[in-house]
Every structure is written in structure tokens, then in C-alpha cells.
DOMAR-458132 format. One record per residue (C-alpha): residue number from 1; x, y, z. Coordinates in nm, 4 decimals. Layout:
REM residues N
{atom NUM; {X; Y; Z}};
...
REM end
This chain:
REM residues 389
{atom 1; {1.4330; -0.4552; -0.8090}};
{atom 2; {1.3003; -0.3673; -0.4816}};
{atom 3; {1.2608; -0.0241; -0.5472}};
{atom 4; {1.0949; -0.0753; -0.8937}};
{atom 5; {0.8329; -0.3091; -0.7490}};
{atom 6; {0.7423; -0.0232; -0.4811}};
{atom 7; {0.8373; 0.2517; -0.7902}};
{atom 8; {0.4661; 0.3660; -0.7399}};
{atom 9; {0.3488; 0.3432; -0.3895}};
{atom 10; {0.3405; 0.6909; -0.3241}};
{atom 11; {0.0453; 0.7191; -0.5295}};
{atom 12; {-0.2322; 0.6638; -0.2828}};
{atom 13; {-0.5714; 0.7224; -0.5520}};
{atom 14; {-0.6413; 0.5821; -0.8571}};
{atom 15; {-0.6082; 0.8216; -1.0514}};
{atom 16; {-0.2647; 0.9430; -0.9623}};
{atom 17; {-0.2142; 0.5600; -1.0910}};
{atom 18; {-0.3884; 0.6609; -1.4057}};
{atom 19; {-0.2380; 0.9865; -1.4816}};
{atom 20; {0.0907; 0.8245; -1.4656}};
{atom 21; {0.0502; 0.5542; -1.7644}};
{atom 22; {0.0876; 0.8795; -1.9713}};
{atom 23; {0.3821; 0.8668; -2.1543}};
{atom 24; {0.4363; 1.2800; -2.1568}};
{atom 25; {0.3331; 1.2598; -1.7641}};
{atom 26; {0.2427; 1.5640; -1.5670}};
{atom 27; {0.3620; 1.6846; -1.2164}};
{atom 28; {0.4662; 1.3184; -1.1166}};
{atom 29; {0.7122; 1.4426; -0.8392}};
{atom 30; {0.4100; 1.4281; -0.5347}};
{atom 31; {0.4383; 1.0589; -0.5433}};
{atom 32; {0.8044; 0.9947; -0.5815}};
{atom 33; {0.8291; 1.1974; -0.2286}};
{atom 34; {0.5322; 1.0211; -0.1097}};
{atom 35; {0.6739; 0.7226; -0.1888}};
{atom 36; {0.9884; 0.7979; -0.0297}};
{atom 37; {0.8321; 0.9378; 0.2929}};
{atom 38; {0.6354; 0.6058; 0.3306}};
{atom 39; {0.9612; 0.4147; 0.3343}};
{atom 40; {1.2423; 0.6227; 0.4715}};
{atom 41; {1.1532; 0.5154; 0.8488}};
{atom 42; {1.2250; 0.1724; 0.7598}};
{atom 43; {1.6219; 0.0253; 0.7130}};
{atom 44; {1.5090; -0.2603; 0.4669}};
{atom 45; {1.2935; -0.0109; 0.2717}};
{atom 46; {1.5274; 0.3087; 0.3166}};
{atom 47; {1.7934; 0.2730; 0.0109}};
{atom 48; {1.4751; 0.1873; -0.2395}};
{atom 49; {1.2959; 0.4591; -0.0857}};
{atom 50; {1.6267; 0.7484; -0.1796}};
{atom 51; {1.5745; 0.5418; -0.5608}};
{atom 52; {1.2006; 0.6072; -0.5897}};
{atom 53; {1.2320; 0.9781; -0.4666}};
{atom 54; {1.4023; 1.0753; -0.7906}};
{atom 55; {1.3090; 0.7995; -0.9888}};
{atom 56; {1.0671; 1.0727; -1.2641}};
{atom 57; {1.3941; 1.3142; -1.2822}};
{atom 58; {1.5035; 1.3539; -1.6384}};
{atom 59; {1.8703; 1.3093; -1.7133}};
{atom 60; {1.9169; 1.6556; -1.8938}};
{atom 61; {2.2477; 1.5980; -2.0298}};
{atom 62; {2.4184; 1.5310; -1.7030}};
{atom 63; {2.2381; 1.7734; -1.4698}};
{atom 64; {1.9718; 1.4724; -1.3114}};
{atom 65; {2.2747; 1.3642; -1.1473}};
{atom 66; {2.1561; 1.5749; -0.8424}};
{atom 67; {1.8774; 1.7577; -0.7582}};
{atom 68; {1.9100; 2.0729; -0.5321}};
{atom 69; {2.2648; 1.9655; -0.4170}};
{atom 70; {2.1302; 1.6183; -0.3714}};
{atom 71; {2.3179; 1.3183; -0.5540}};
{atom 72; {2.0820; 1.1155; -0.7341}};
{atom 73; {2.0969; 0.7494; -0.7769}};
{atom 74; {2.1660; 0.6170; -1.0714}};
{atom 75; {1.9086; 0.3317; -1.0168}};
{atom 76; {1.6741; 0.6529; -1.0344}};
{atom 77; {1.7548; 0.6681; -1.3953}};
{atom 78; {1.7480; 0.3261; -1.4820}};
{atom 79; {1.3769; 0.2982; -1.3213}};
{atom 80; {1.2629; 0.5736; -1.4871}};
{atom 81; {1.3380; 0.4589; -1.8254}};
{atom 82; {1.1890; 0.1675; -1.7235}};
{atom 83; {0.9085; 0.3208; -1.6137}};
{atom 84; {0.8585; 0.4650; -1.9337}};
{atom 85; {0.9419; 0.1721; -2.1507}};
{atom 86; {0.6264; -0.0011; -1.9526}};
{atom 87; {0.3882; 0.3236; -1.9912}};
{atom 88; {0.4304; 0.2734; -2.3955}};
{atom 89; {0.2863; -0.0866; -2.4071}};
{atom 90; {-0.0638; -0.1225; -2.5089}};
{atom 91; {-0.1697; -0.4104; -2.3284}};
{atom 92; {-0.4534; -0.5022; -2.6227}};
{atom 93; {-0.1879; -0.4547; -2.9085}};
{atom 94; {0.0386; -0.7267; -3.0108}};
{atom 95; {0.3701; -0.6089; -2.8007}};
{atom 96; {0.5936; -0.7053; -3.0976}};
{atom 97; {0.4207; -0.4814; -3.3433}};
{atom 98; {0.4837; -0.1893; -3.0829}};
{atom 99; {0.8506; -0.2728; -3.0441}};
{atom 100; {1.0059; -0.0271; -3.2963}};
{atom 101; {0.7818; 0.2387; -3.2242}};
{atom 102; {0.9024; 0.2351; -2.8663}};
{atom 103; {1.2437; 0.2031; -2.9644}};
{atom 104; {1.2237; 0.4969; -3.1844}};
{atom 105; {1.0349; 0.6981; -2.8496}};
{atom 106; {1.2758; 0.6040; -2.6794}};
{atom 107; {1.5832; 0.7419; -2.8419}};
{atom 108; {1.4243; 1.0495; -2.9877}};
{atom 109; {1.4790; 1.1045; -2.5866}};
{atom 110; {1.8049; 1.0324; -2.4993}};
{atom 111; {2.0342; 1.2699; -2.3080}};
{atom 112; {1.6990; 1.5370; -2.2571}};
{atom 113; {1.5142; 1.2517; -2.0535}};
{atom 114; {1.7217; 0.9390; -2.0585}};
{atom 115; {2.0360; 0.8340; -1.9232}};
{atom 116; {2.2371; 0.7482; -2.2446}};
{atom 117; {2.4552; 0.4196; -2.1797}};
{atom 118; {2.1050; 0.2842; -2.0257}};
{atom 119; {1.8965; 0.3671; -2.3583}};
{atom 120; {2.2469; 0.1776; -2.5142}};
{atom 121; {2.1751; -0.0769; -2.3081}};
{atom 122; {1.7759; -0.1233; -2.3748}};
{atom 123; {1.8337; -0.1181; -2.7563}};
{atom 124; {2.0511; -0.4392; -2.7202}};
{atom 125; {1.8658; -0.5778; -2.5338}};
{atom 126; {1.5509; -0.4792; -2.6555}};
{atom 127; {1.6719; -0.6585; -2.9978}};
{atom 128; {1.5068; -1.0053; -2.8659}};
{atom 129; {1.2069; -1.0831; -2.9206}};
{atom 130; {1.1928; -1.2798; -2.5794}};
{atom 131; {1.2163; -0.9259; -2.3805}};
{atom 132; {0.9054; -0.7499; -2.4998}};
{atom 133; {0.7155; -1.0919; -2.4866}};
{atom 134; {0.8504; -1.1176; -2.0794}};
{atom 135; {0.7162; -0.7985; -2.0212}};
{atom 136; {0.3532; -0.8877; -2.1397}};
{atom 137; {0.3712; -1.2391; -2.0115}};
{atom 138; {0.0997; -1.3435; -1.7787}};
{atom 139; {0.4136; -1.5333; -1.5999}};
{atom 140; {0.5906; -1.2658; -1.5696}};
{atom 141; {0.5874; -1.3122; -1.2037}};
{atom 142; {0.7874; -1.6374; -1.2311}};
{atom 143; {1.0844; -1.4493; -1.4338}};
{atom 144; {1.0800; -1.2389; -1.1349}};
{atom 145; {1.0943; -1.5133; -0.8870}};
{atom 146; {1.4118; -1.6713; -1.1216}};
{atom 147; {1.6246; -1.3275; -1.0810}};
{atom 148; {1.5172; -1.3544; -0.6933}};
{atom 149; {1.6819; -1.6714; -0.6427}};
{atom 150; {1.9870; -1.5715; -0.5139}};
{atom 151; {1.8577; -1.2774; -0.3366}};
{atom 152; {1.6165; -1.3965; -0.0846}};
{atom 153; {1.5925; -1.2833; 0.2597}};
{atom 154; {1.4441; -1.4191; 0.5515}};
{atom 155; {1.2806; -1.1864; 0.7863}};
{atom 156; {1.2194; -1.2660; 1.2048}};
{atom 157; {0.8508; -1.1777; 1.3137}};
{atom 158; {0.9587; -0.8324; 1.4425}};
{atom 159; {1.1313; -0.7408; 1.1142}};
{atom 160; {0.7661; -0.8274; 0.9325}};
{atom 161; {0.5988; -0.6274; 1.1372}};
{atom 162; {0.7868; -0.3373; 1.1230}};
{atom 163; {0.7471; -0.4217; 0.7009}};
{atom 164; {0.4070; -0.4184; 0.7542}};
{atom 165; {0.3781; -0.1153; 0.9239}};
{atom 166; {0.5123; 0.0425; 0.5781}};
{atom 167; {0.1607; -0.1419; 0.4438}};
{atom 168; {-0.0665; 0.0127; 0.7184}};
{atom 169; {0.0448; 0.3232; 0.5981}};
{atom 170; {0.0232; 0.2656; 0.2767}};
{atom 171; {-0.3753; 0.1330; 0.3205}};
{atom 172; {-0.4586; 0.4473; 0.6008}};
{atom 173; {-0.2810; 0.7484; 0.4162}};
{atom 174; {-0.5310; 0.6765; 0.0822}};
{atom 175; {-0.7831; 0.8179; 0.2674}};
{atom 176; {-0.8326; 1.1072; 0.5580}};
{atom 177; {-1.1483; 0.9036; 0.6588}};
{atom 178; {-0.9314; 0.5925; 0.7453}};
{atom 179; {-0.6005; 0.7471; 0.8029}};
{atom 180; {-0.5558; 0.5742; 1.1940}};
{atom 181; {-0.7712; 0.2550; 1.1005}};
{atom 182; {-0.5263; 0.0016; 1.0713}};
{atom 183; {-0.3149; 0.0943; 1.3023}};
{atom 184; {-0.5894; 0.0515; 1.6224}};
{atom 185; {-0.7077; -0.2331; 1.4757}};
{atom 186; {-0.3842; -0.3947; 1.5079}};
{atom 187; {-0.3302; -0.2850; 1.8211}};
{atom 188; {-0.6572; -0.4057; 2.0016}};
{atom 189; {-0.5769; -0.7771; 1.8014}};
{atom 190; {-0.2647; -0.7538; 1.9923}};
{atom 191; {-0.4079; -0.6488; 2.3254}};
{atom 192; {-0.6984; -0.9074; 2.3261}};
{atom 193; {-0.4583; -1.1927; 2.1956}};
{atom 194; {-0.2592; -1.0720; 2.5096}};
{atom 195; {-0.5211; -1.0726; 2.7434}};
{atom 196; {-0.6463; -1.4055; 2.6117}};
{atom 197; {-0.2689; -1.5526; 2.7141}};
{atom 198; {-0.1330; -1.5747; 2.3657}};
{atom 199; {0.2366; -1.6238; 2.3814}};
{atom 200; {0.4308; -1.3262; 2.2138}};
{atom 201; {0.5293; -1.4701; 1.8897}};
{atom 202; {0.1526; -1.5336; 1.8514}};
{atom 203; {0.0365; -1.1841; 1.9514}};
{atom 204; {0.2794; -1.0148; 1.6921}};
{atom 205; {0.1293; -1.2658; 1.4263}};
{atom 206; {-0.2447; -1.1191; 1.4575}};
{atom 207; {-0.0386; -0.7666; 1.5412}};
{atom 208; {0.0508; -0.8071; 1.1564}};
{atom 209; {-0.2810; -0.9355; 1.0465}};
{atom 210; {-0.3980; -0.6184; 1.1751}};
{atom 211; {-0.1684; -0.3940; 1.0015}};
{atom 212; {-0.2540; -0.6519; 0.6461}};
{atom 213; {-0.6336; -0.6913; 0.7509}};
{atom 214; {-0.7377; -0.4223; 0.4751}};
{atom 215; {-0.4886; -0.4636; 0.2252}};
{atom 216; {-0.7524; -0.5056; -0.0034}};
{atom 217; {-0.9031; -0.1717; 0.0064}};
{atom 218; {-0.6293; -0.0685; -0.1897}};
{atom 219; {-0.8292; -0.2067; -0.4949}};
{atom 220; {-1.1225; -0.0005; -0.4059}};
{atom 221; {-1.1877; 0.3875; -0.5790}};
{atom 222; {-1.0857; 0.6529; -0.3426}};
{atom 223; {-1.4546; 0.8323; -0.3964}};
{atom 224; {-1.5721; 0.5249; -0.1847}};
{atom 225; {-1.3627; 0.5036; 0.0393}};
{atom 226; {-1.3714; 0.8992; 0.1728}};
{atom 227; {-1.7828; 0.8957; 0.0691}};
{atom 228; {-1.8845; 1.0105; 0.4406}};
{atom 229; {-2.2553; 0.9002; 0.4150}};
{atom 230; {-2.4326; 0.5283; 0.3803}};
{atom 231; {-2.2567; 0.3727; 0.0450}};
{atom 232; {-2.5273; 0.2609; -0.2314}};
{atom 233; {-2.5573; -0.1194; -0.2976}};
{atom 234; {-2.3566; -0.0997; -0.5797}};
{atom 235; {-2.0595; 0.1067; -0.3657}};
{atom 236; {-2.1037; -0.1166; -0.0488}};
{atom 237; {-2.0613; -0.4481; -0.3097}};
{atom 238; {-1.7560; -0.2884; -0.4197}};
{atom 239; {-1.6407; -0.2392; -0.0951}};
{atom 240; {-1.6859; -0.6039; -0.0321}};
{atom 241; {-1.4557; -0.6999; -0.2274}};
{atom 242; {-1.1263; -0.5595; -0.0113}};
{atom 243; {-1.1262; -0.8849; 0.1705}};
{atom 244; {-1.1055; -1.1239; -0.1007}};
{atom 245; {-0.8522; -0.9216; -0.2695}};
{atom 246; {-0.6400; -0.9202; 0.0697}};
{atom 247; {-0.6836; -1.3176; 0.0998}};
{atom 248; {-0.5581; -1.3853; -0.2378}};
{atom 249; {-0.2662; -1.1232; -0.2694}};
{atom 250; {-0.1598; -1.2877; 0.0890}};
{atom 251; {-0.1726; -1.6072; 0.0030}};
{atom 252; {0.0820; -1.6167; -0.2477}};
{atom 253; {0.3198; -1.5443; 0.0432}};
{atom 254; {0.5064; -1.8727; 0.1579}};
{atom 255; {0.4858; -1.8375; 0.5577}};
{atom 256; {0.1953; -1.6080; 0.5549}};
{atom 257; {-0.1095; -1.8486; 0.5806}};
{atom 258; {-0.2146; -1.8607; 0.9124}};
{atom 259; {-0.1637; -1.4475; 0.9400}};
{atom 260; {-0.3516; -1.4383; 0.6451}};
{atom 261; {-0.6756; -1.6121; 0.7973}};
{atom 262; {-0.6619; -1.3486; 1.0798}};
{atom 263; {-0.6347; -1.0715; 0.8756}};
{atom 264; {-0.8214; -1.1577; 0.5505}};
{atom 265; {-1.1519; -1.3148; 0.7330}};
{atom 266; {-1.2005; -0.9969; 0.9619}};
{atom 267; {-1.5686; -0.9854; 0.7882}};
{atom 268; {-1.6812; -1.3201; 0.8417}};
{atom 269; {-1.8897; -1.3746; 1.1124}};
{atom 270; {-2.0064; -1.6731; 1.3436}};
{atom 271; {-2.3272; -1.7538; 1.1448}};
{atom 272; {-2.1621; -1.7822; 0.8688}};
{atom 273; {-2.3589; -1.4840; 0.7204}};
{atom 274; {-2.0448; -1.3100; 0.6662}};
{atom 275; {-1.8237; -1.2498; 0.3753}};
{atom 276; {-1.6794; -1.3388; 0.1347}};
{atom 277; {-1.6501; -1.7115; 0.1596}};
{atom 278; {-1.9298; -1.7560; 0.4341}};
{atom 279; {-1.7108; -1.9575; 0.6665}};
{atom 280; {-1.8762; -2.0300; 0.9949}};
{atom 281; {-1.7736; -1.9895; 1.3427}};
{atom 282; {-1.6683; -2.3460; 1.4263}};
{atom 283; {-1.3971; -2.3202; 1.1109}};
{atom 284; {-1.2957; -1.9306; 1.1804}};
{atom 285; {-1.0005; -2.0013; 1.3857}};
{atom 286; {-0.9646; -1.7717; 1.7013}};
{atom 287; {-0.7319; -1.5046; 1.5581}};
{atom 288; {-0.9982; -1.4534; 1.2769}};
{atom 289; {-1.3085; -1.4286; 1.5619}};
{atom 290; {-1.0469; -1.1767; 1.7383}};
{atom 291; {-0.9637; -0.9514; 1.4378}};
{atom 292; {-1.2838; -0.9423; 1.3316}};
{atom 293; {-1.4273; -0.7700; 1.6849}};
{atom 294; {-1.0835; -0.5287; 1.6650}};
{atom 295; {-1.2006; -0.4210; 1.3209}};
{atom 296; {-1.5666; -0.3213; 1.4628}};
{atom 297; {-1.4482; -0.1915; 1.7888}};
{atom 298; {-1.2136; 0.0342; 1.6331}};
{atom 299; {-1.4164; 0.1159; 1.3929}};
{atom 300; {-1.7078; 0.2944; 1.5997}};
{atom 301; {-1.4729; 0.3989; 1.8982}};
{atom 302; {-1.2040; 0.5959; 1.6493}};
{atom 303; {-1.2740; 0.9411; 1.5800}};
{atom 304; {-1.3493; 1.0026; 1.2019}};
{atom 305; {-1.3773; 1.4069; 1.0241}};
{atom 306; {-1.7945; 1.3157; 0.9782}};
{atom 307; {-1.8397; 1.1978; 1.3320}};
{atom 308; {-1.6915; 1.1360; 1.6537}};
{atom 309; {-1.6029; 0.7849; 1.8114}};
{atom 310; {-1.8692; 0.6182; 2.0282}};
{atom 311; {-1.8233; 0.5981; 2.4013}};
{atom 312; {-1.7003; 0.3176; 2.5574}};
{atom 313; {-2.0658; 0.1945; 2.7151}};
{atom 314; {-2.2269; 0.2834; 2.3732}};
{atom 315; {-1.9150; 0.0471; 2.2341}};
{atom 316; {-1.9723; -0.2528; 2.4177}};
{atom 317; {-2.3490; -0.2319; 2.4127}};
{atom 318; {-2.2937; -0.3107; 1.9984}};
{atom 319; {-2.0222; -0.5283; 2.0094}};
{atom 320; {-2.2591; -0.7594; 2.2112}};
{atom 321; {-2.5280; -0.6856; 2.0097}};
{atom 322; {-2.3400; -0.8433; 1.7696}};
{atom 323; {-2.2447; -1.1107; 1.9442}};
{atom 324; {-2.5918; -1.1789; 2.0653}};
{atom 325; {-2.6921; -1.2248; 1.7532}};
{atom 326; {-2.4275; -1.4420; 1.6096}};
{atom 327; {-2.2272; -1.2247; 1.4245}};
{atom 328; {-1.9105; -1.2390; 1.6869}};
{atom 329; {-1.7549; -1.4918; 1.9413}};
{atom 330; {-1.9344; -1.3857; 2.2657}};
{atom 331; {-1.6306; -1.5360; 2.4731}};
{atom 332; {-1.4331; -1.2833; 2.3670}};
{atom 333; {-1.6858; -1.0067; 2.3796}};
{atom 334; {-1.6823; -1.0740; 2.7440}};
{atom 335; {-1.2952; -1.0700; 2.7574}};
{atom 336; {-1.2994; -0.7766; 2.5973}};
{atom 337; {-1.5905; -0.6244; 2.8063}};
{atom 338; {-1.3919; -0.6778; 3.1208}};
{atom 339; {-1.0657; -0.5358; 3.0077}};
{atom 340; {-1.2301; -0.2585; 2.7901}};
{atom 341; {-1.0343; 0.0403; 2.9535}};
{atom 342; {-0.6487; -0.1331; 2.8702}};
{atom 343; {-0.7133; -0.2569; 2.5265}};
{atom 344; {-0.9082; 0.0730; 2.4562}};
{atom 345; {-0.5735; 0.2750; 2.5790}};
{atom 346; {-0.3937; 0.0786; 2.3544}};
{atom 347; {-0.5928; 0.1893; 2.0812}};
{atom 348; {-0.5925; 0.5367; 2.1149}};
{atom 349; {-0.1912; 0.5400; 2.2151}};
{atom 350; {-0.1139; 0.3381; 1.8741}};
{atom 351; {-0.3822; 0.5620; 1.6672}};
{atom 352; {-0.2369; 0.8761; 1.8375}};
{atom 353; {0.0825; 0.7431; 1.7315}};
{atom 354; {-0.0189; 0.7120; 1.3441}};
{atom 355; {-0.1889; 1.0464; 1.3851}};
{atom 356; {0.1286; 1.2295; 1.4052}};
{atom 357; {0.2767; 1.0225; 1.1568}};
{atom 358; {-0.0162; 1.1382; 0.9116}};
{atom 359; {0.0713; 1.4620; 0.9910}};
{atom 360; {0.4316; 1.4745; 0.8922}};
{atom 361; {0.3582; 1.2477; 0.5727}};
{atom 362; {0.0814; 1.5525; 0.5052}};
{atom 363; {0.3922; 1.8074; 0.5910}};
{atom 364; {0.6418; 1.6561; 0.3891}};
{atom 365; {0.4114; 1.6478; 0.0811}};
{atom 366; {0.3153; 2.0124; 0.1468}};
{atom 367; {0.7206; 2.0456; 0.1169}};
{atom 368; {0.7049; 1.8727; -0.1985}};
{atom 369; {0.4547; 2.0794; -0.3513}};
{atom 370; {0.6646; 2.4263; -0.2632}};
{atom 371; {0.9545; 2.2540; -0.3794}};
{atom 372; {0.8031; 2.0572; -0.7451}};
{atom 373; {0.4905; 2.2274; -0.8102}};
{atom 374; {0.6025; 2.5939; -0.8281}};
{atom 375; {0.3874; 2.8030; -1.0913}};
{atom 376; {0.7430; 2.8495; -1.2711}};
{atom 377; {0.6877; 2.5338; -1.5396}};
{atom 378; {0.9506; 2.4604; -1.7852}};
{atom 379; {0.8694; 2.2866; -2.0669}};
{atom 380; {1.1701; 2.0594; -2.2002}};
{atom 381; {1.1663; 1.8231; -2.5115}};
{atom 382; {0.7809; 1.8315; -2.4936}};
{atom 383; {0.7423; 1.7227; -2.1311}};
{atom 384; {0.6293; 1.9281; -1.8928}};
{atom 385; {0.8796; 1.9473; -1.5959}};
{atom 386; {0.7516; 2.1588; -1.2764}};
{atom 387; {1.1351; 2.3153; -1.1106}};
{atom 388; {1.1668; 2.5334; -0.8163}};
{atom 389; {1.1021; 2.8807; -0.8992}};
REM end
């Protein structure tokens, strides 16, 4: 379940997501690897992330059990009849008038694409009516939280952060414009919360908004995101949306809520001119006034491919600009004004850090290309399938 929640995560733009709700889909191996690159590092995420890698492999009469002398999982299979199964619904057609046409899909493919004793297994128990309504079911989330019941796991603060480093990644890597961002962000939250005497359980909590701050962004178009001049109205109003997207998806996280007010408030500002609830400074708590100067302090200091990162006088001269003018908490402005040069270091260490990890994520995908997306293309059963040459 695990990996079929995170099936798709290693499609970064939109319209990877798009391309891939065609049934007969084309060159889908880039984001099984990127998937599987994003989570390999971490031991929660690892197994999933060995599912996902194969998980668009057809079966080919026995020969998808491995893949150039790899074994593949057979959870790989299983998702990607799954997968599939989901890409067929029409989401503005009556599911249960669709049923035996996706049946009949379905098992026109077996063997060539699909795993036969799992297309056995869909036709029984595709056979009630109750399984094509779950999967359109605007609660589907709570049949999902009923099979979770005896599978929950409780995770220290050091574990979630290390889970949320996955996210950070998973925000950054969208986008070469942005590909460090969340990473210095959450380091500077982390260095000012530990200047400002936080105790360490409370300076990893703000480390994590940082790395969730922008989780949001993932609903906006990648054309915005990587435009390098001033975005239109209508672009920067889209834009504006990222942080009440990452405040709601948050919030439906038991144990998350005072995280999520660091991280999801980030744009709100003292005068209450901010966005996108307009909360004022006396109700932003202190790890929202904190995250929201690490998001504009990395921001202009961090090196970006259409300009280079302020210097550090040119730095603090805006940040308290800003605060001057009630936008942040001039307290800690002045905090960070007088330990500029440590919490800057930490910035560039952590963003150096996620530099080279953008690298190798851009060298194993180059790997994946050679590998999938040789000019040799063999079409099988009316699906395109890209194989090493």
C-alpha cells in the first residue's frame, strides 16, 4: 500500500502526471527510477521504492520477472495492473457502466502486460458492485484508513524528519530554479530556533516545517514555477495558493498541527497583510514569525541559474526592511542580524549538501534514459515499450 500511494512520485511536472492517465502510456520508465531514486536513501521508504522502480514493466509471459538480471517484485505487477485498472475510469461516467469494458481491457491483456493469477484475481473481485463504487468514492480515503488499522506506525521526531527530507526533495527536484530551496530554509529555521534557545525536540519540529513549508507548490504548473522573470497577476495568484494547499494537506495529519503552523504560515506577515488567511502577528506563533524570515533570507541569499544570491549586508538591509515595515518580527531580525555569519553557514553547508544530491538524482535519471529510452522501440500488444538496445 505504501508503495502504491507513492506509485507516482517520481513524476515531478504535470504533465508527466498527465501523460500517464493514458491507458497505452508512453516511455513511463523516467519516473519509476525517479521515483525510486527519491526513496532508496531512506529504510522506511527503501522496499516501496525497489516496488515502484518496476512497477510499468509488463509481465510478458514470465520474462517481467526480472529486468536486466534484476528480480522484480511481484508487488510491481500487482501495482501496475492497478495502475491501469485506475487509468480506465472516467471520472464523469457512471463507474458501473464502465465496469465490463474494463474488464474486457483488461483481459484482452493478460500474460503480454498482466500478471495472470492477479487479472484472476481482479475479475472476482471486480464482480461486486461495491469495488468499482470504492474506487470512485469521495470516501475513499476512509476505506484506506480501515485496511491501515492494523498497520500503523509511530515514528520519533528524527525518523519524521528524515521522512520529510524524502518531501523536500520531492518539492526542490520539480524545478532547477528551486532545486536547494527547502533544504536552506529548513536549515536557517533550525539555526535561529537554536540561537533563540529552543530545546532540541523543538528545533527539529520547525527543522521539518522547513522541509514541509512548500509542500504546496506541488499543486502549482511547472511553467510557473521555473518562469525566471516577474510572474503576471494571474501566475503570482496561482502561486499563492501553495500555502493553503500545504495547510490543508497537513492538517489531516494527527500530530502534525503545531509543525503545520510553522511551515504552512511562512507567508503571513506581522500586519496581517499576508496570506492566505491574513493572521496577524500577535496570533502567528513564533515558529511561524521564524520560518517565515528563513523562507525570505534564503530566498535572496541562495544562488538561482537567472541570478546570483545577494550578499550578506545587501541581505540584512531587506530583511529589516521588512521588518521595519511590519511585514516580519523585528526581534528576530536582530537575532538573526547578530548571528548572520553561523546561521548563513548553515545554509549554504545544508544547500551544498542537496546540491550534490540534485546532481546524482540528475545522474541516475541520465542512467535511466541510456538504459529505457534507447531509439530501439519495440512495440508489443499495441503498447509501446522502450528496451535497451
Amino acid at each position: 500500500m505504501i508503495a502504491a500511494l507513492l506509485h507516482d512520485v517520481g513524476a515531478l511536472s504535470h504533465n508527466e502526471r498527465i501523460e500517464l492517465l493514458d491507458f497505452e502510456e508512453k516511455n513511463p520508465h523516467l519516473h519509476t527510477i525517479s521515483g525510486f531514486v527519491l526513496l532508496n536513501d531512506l529504510e522506511i521508504f527503501k522496499r516501496a521504492g525497489k516496488i515502484i522502480k518496476h512497477h510499468h514493466l509488463p509481465w510478458q509471459n514470465g520474462a517481467g520477472k526480472t529486468f536486466n538480471d534484476e528480480s522484480v517484485y511481484l508487488e510491481s505487477h500487482i501495482i501496475y495492473l492497478a495502475d491501469r485498472i485506475a487509468a480506465s475510469l472516467n471520472q464523469k461516467s457512471g463507474v458501473l457502466n464502465q465496469a465490463g469494458n474494463i474488464i474486457q481491457r483488461i483481459k484482452s491483456r493478460v500474460n503480454n502486460r498482466f500478471h495472470p493469477q492477479f487479472v484472476e484475481i481482479f475479475e472476482t473481485i471486480s464482480a461486486k458492485e461495491a469495488f468499482w463504487l470504492d474506487l470512485v468514492s469521495p470516501s475513499i480515503d476512509d476505506r484506506l484508513e480501515i485496511i491501515w488499522e492494523d498497520c500503523s506506525k509511530l515514528l520519533s521526531l528524527k525518523e519524521l524528519l528524515d521522512v520529510t527530507k524524502v518531501f523536500a526533495r520531492i518539492i526542490d527536484f520539480r524545478s532547477r530554479f528551486t532545486s536547494v530551496h527547502t533544504s536552506g530554509v529548513a536549515a536557517v529555521a533550525g539555526a535561529i530556533a537554536g540561537k533563540m534557545n529552543w530545546s532540541e525536540e523543538d528545533c527539529i519540529k520547525i527543522a521539518i516545517a522547513g522541509n514541509l513549508h512548500d509542500l504546496g507548490k506541488l499543486t502549482v504548473p511547472n511553467e510557473i514555477l521555473e518562469k525566471p522573470g516577474r510572474l503576471t497577476k494571474e501566475e503570482y495568484n496561482i502561486m499563492k495558493t501553495h500555502t493553503y494547499h500545504s495547510y490543508y494537506i497537513l492538517s489531516k495529519v494527527e500530530g502534525l498541527e503545531e509543525i503545520n503552523e510553522y511551515g504552512a504560515f511562512h507567508h503571513e506577515r506581522m500586519d496581517g497583510n499576508g496570506y492566505p488567511f491574513k493572521i496577524k502577528g500577535e496570533d502567528l506563533k513564533e515558529g511561524s514569525r521564524i520560518t517565515a524570515i528563513a523562507d525570505v533570507l534564503t530566498a535572496i541569499t541562495e544562488d538561482r541559474p537567472y541570478r546570483k544570491g545577494m550578499q550578506d549586508t545587501q541581505a540584512i538591509q531587506i530583511i529589516e526592511k521588512m521588518g521595519q515595515d511590519s511585514k516580519l518580527d523585528t526581534e528576530i531580525i536582530a537575532l538573526v542580524k547578530e548571528n548572520f555569519d553561523q546561521i548563513n553557514a548553515a545554509r549554504i553547508k545544508a544547500q551544498q549538501q542537496a546540491t550534490n544530491e540534485y546532481k546524482a538524482f540528475e545522474r541516475k535519471l541520465q542512467q535511466a534514459k541510456n538504459l529505457y529510452c534507447s531509439d530501439t522501440v519495440n512495440t508489443y500488444q499495441g503498447t509501446n515499450l522502450y528496451l535497451l538496445s
